[in-house]
C-alpha positions in Angstrom: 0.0 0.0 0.0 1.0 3.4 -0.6 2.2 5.6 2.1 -0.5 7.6 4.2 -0.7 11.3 2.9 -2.0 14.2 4.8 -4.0 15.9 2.0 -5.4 19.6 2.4 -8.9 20.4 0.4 -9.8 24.4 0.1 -13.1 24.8 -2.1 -12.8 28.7 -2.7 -15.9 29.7 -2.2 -14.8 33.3 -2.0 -12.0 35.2 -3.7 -11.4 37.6 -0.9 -12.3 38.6 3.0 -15.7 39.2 3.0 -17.6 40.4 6.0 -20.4 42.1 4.1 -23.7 40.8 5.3 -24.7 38.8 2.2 -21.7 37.6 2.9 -22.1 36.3 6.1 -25.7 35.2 5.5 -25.2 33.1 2.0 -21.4 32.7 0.9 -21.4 29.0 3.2 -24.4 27.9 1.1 -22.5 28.1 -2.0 -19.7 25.5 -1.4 -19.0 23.2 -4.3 -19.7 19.5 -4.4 -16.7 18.4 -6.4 -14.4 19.4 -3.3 -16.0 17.1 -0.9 -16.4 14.3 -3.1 -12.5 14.6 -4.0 -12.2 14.4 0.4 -14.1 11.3 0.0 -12.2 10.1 -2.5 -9.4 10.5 -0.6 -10.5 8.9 2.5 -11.1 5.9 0.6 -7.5 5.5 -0.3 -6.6 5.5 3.4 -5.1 9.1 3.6 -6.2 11.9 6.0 -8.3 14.7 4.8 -8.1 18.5 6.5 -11.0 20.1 4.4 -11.6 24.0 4.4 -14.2 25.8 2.7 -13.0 29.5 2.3 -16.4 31.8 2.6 -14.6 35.0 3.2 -15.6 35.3 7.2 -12.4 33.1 8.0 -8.7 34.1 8.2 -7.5 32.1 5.3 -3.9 32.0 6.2 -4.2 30.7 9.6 -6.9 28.1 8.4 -4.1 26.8 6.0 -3.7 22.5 6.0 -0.4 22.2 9.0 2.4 19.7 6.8 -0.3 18.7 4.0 1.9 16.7 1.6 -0.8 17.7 -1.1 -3.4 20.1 -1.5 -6.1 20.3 -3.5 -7.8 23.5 -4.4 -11.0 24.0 -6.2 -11.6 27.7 -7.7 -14.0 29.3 -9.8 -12.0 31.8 -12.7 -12.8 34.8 -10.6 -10.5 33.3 -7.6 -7.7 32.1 -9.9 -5.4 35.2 -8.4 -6.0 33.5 -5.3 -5.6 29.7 -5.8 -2.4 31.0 -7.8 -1.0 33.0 -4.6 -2.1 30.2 -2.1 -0.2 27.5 -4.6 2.9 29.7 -4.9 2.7 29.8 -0.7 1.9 26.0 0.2 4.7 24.8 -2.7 7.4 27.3 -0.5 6.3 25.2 2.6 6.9 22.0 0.7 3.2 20.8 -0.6 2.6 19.7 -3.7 -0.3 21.3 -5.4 -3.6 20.1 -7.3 -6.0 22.9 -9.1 -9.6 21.6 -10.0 -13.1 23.5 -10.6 -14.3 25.2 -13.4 -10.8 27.5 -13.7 -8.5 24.7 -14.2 -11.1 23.2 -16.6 -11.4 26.7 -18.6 -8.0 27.5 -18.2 -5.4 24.8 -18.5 -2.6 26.7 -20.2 -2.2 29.0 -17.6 -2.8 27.1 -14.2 -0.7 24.7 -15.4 2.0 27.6 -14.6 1.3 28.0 -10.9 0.1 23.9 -10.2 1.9 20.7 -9.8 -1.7 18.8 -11.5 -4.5 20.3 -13.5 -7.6 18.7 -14.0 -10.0 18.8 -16.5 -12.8 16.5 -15.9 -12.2 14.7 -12.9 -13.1 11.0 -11.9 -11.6 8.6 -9.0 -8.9 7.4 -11.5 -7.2 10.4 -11.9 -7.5 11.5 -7.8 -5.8 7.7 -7.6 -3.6 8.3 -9.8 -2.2 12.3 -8.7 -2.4 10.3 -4.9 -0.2 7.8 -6.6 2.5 10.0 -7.9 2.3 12.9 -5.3 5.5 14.9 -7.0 6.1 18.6 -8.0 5.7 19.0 -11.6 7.8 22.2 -12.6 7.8 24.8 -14.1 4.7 22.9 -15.8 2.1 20.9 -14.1 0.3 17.9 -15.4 -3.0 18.6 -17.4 -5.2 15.4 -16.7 -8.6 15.1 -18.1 -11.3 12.4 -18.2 -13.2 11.4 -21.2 -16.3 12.7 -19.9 -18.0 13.5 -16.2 -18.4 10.5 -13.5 -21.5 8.8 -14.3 -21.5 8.3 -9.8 -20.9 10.5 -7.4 -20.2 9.8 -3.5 -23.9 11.3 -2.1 -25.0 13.3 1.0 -24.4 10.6 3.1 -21.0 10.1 2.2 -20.0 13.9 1.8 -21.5 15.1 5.3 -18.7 14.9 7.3 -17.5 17.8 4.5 -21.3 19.5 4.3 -21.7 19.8 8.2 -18.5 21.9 9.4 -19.6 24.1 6.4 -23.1 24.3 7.2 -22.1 25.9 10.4 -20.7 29.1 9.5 -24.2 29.6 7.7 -26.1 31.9 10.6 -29.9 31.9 9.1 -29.9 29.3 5.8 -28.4 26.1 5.4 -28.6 24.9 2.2 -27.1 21.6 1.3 -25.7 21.0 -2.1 -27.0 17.6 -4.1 -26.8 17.5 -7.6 -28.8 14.4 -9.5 -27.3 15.4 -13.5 -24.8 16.4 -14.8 -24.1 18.8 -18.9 -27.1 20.1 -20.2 -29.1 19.0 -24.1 -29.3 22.7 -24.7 -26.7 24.1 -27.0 -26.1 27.7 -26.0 -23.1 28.8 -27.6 -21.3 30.6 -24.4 -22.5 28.8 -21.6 -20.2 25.8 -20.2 -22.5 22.9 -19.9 -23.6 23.4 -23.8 -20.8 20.7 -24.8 -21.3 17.8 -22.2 -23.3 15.7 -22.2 -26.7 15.3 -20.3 -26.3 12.8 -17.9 -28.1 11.6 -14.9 -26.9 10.8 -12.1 -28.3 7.4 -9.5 -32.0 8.3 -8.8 -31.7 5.6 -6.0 -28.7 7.7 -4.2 -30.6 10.8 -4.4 -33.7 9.2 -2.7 -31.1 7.6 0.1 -29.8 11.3 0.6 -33.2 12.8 1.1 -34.2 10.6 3.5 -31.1 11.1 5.0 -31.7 14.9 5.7 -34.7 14.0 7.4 -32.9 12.7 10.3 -30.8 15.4 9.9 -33.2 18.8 10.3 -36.7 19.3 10.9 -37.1 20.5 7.7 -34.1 20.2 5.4 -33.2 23.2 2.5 -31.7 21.4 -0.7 -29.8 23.5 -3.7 -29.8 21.7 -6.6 -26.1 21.9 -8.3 -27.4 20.6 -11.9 -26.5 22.7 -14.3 -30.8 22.7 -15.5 -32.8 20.9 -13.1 -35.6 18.5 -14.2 -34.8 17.5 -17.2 -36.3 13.8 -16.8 -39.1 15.9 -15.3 -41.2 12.6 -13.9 -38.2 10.8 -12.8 -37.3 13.6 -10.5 -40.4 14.3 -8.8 -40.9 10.3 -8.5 -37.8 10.1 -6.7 -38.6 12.8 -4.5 -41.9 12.1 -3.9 -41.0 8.2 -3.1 -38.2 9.3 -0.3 -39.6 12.5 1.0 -43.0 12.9 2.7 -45.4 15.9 0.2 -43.4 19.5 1.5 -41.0 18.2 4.0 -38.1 19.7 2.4 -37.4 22.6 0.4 -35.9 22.7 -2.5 -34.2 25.6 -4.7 -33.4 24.5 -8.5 -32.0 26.4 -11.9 -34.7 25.2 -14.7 -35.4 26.3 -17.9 -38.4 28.2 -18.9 -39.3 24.9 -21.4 -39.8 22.7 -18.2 -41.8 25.2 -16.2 -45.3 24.9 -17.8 -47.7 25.2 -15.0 -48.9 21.6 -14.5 -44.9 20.9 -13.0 -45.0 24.3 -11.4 -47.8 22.8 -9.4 -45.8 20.0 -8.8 -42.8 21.3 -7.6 -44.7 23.3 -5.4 -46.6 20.5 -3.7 -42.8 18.6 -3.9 -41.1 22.0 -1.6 -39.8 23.7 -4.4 -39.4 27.4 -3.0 -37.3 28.8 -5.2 -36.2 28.6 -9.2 -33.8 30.2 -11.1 -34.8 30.5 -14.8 -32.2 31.2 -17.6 -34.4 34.1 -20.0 -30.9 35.1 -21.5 -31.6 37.2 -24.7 -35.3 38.6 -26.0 -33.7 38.2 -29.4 -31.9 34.8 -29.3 -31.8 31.3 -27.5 -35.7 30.4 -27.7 -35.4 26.8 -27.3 -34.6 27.3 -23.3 -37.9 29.3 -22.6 -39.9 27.1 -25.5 -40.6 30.6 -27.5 -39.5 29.7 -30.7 -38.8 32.3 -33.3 -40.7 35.0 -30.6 -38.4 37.9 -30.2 -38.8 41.8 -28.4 -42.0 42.7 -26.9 -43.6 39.8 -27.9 -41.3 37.4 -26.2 -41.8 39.9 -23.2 -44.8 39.6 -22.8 -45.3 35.7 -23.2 -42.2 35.0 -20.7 -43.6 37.7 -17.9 -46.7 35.9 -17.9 -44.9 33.2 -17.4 -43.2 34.1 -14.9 -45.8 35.7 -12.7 -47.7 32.3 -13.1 -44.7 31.0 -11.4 -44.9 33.1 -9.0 -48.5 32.3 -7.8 -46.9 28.4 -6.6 -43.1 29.5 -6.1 -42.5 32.2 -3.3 -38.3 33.6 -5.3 -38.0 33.0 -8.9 -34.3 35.1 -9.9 -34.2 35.4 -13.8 -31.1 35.2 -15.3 -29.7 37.3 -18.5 -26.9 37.8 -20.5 -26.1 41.5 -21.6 -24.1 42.4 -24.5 -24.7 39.5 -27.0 -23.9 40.0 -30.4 -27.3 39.6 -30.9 -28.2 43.2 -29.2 -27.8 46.8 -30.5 -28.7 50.4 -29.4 -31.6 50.8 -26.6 -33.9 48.4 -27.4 -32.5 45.3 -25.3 -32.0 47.4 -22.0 -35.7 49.0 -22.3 -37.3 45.3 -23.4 -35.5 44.9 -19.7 -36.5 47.0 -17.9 -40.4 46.5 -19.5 -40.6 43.2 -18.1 -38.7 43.9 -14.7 -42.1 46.3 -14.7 -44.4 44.2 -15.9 -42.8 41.3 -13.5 -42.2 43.1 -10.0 -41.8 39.7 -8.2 -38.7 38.1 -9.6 -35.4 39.6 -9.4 -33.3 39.7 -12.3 -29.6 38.7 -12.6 -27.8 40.3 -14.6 -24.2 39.0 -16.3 -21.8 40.6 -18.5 -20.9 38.0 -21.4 -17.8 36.7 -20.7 -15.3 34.1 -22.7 -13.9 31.9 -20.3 -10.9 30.4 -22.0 -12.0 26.7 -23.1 -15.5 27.0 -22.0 -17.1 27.5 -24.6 -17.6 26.9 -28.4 -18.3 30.4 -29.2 -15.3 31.7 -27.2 -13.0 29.8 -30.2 -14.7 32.0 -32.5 -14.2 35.6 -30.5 -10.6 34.6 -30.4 -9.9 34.2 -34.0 -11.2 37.6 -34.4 -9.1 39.5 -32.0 -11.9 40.2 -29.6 -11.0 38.6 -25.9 -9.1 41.2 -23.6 -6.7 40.1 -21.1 -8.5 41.3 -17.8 -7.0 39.6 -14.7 -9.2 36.4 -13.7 -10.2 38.5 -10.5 -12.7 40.5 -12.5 -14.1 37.6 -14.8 -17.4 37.1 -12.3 -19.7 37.9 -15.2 -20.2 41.5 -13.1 -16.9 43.3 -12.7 -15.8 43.2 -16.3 -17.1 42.1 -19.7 -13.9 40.7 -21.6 -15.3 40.6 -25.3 -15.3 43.6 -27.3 -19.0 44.3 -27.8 -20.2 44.0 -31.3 -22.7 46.8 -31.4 -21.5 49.5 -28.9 -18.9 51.2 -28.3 -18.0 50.5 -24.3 -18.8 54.1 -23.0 -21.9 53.6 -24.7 -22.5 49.8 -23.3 -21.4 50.8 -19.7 -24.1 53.5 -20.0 -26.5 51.1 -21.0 -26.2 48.7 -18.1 -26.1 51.9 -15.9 -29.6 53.1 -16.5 -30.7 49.2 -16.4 -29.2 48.9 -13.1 -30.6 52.6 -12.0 -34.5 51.5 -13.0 -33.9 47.7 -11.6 -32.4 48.8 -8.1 -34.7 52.2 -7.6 -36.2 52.2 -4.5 -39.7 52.5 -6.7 -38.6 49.1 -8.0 -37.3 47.7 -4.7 -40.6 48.5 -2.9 -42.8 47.0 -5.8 -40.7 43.7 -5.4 -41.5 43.7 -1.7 -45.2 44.0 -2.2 -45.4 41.4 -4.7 -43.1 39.0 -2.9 -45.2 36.8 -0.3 -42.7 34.9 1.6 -41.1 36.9 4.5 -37.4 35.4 3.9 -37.9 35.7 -0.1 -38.9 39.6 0.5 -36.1 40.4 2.5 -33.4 38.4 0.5 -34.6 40.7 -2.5 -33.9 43.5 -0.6 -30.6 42.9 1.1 -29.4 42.1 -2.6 -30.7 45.3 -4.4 -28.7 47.5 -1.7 -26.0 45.4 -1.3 -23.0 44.8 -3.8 -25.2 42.9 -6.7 -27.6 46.3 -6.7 -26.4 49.3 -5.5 -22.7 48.3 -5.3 -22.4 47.3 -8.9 -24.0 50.5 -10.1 -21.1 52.0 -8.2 -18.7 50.2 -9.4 -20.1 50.7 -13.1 -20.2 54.0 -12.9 -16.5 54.3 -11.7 -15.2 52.3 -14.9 -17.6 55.0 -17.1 -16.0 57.9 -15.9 -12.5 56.2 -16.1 -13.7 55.2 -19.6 -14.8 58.8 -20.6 -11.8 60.5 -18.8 -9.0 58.4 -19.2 -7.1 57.8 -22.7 -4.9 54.9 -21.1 -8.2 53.4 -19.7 -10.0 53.2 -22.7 -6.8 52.4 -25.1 -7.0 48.7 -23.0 -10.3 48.6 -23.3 -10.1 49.0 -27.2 -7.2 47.1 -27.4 -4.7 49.5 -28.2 -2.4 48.4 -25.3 -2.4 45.4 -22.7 -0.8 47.8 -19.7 -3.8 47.3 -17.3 -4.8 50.3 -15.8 -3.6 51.1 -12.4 -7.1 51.2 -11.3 -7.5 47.6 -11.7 -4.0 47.3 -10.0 -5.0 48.7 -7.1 -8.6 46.7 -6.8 -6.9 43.5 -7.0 -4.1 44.1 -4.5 -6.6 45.6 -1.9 -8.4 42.5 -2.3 -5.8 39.8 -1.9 -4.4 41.7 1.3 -1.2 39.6 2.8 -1.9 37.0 -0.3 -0.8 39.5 -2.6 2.8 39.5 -1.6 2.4 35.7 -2.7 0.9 36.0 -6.1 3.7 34.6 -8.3 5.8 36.8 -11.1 3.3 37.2 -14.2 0.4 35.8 -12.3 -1.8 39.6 -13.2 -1.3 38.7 -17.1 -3.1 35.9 -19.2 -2.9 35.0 -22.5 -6.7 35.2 -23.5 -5.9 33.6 -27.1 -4.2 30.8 -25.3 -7.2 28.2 -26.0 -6.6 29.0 -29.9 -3.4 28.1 -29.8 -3.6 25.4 -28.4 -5.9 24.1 -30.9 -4.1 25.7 -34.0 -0.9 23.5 -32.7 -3.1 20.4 -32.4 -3.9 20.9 -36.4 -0.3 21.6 -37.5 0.6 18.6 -35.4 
């Protein structure tokens, strides 16, 4: 048998310290499932397991896995700054390093920098076989991928020993991840699932694990991880209603529009569903996802906030998702469409995201990089909120930036804040919407947006990046990433502020003359 390895897990859940109160109310309910399943995993093999899931509350440093021969971290691309620092720290202290999550599967090339292993899809062969090796890989790392997702995953039962300690620094809502599929059968050209494959996962696990949670709270709160829950519609509310006794546990899901005709609204609602998440995207593009055909503009508003207040009248939070800036949109009439329905739909509270190319993700992303259009910004920003890195196809950026200004103005006015109290029922529900329209995702990015327009009007050297004319990043950004990373910054290895954004190309253009 191989030797016993102390192994450090860190699923960063947040990029920086974080005391803000959403902060502190929410950030422990997002942890990631792939982290704990990689502790069990581990366990399995024999070794010990220190797991730590970063929310932002903690000190990060002194948290840090004590002699961890390896440590794996998990990262979203808007914490890759941070993975990179902590990497750079626990390889000086003699650990080797793993990098796993949706940045090391976007962005190989680079990680593979700043990493001893890489993975891409990930499955219990290649955690055997990294476990196996256990050796610095320098000045590259290893890029190790699977041929597709693991068709099983270890369950609630198995993870809780992970899901428990995490649940705790949660004051108000604990929300337990579960995830029964995995890819997606819709084909939207930026989004990451659009190339995997839809794949569910053991209905019979997922009924063990709800029954599970029974014995574990009164009344249990589930977050579905699957990418677009309810695809095999009748399956899942079989297995839930099998395990689960009717409205003993809530449940909070991201669905498509499609799926949400009002005879399986009625049945999630009787099943505990309390809140969706419903991916409306473009009023000119993607109508497969919200089953409106060739419907664009005010017609397609129309149709979806009707059908979205119907879901309203069974399901207490419904957050609508968009994407702005798609080639698809030019001059007003996207932003006003918006800000029609946010009118004609006071309940739900719209999420707004700045298209973003995240290296590998995406087919489309292949396609912006050909044509010169991906800017360099440092991975800190890339939260689909803090900066848009494709060059906009119909505006200029001052002109975009004022755009998403005035949307974020007539979504976060206090007129608009007090019509989405009235019309939202549920007590919690209510006040959630609330403490996110003055918080950071309302008033704080309208702030922040209005900052990078005056820089944008104001500054040549600002708007040359922007326009590609030079890749010096403005000090401004500098400055916002340094304040952020506080004593990690001093870690943050040589080079770590610059990627190559055409890197995914390359790679692919080498393959061919290979």
């Amino acid at each position: 048998m191989n030797r016993k390895l102390q192994v450090g897990i860190i699923d960063l859940v947040s990029k920086k310290p974080n005391k803000k109160l959403f902060a502190r109310i929410m950030y422990a309910n997002f942890a990631s499932i792939m982290p704990q399943v990689v502790g069990v995993w581990c366990e399995e093999e024999g070794h010990n397991v220190t797991y730590i899931c970063y929310t932002g509350t903690e000190n990060l440093l002194d948290e840090l896995p004590k002699n961890a021969d390896i440590i794996f971290i998990g990262a979203f691309t808007e914490s890759a700054q941070t993975a990179y620092a902590l990497s750079n720290l626990l390889r000086s202290r003699g650990a080797v390093t793993v990098l796993g999550g949706p940045h090391a599967r976007c962005y190989p090339e680079d990680s593979r920098k700043y990493f001893d292993y890489v993975t891409g899809f990930t499955n219990k062969n290649i955690i055997d076989e990294i476990l196996q090796d256990c050796s610095p890989h320098r000045p590259f790392g290893l890029y190790l991928n699977a041929q597709k997702q693991p068709s099983l995953l270890p369950g609630v039962r198995e993870r809780w020993k992970f899901i428990e300690p995490t649940l705790k620094k949660a004051p108000l809502i604990k929300m337990v991840p579960m995830l029964g599929s995995l890819g997606c059968p819709y084909t939207c050209n930026f989004c990451i699932d659009s190339t995997v494959a839809y794949q569910p996962l053991n209905f019979e696990v997922m009924k063990e694990d709800l029954s599970f949670l029974l014995t574990k709270f009164k009344r249990p709160l589930v977050g579905w991880h699957d990418p677009n829950f309810g695809i095999r519609f009748e399956d899942y509310m079989n297995a839930i209603e099998e395990s689960v006794p009717e409205d003993r546990i809530d449940f909070i899901a991201e669905s498509s529009l499609s799926l949400l005709s009002e005879p399986h609204v009625k049945r999630l609602r009787r099943n505990g569903f309390r809140a969706m998440l419903p991916g409306i995207e473009s009023w000119f593009d993607l109508g497969g996802k919200s089953r409106t055909g060739s419907m664009t503009g005010m017609d397609k508003v129309l149709h979806i906030s009707e059908q979205i207040n119907m879901i309203l009248r069974y399901i207490p939070y419904v957050q609508t998702n968009f994407v702005l800036g798609l080639d698809v949109d030019k001059g007003e009439e996207p932003f006003e469409l918006t800000k029609r329905f946010v009118d004609l739909t006071p309940g739900a509270f719209p999420g707004y995201s700045l298209l973003s190319a995240f290296g590998r993700a995406a087919p489309l992303n292949l396609e912006y990089q050909r044509v010169n259009r991906v800017l360099p910004f440092p991975f800190h920003f890339l939260d689909n909120n803090h900066a848009m890195n494709v060059v906009p196809a119909n505006y200029s950026w001052p002109e975009f930036y004022s755009h998403i200004i005035d949307l974020g103005k007539h979504t976060f006015s206090w007129k608009a804040i007090a019509k989405r109290l009235i019309a939202t029922k549920a007590t919690i529900p209510r006040w959630m919407n609330v403490v996110r329209a003055i918080s950071e995702e309302g008033f704080g990015r309208i702030r922040f947006n209005e900052e990078i327009y005056k820089h944008l009007q104001n500054e040549k050297e600002f708007r040359n990046y922007f326009e590609q004319e030079t890749i010096e990043l403005p000090q401004f950004y500098k400055n916002f990433v340094k304040q952020d990373m506080g004593p990690l910054w001093e870690w943050l290895p040589e080079g770590a502020m610059f990627h190559d954004p055409n890197a995914y190309l390359e790679t692919i253009e080498q393959r061919v003359a290979v």
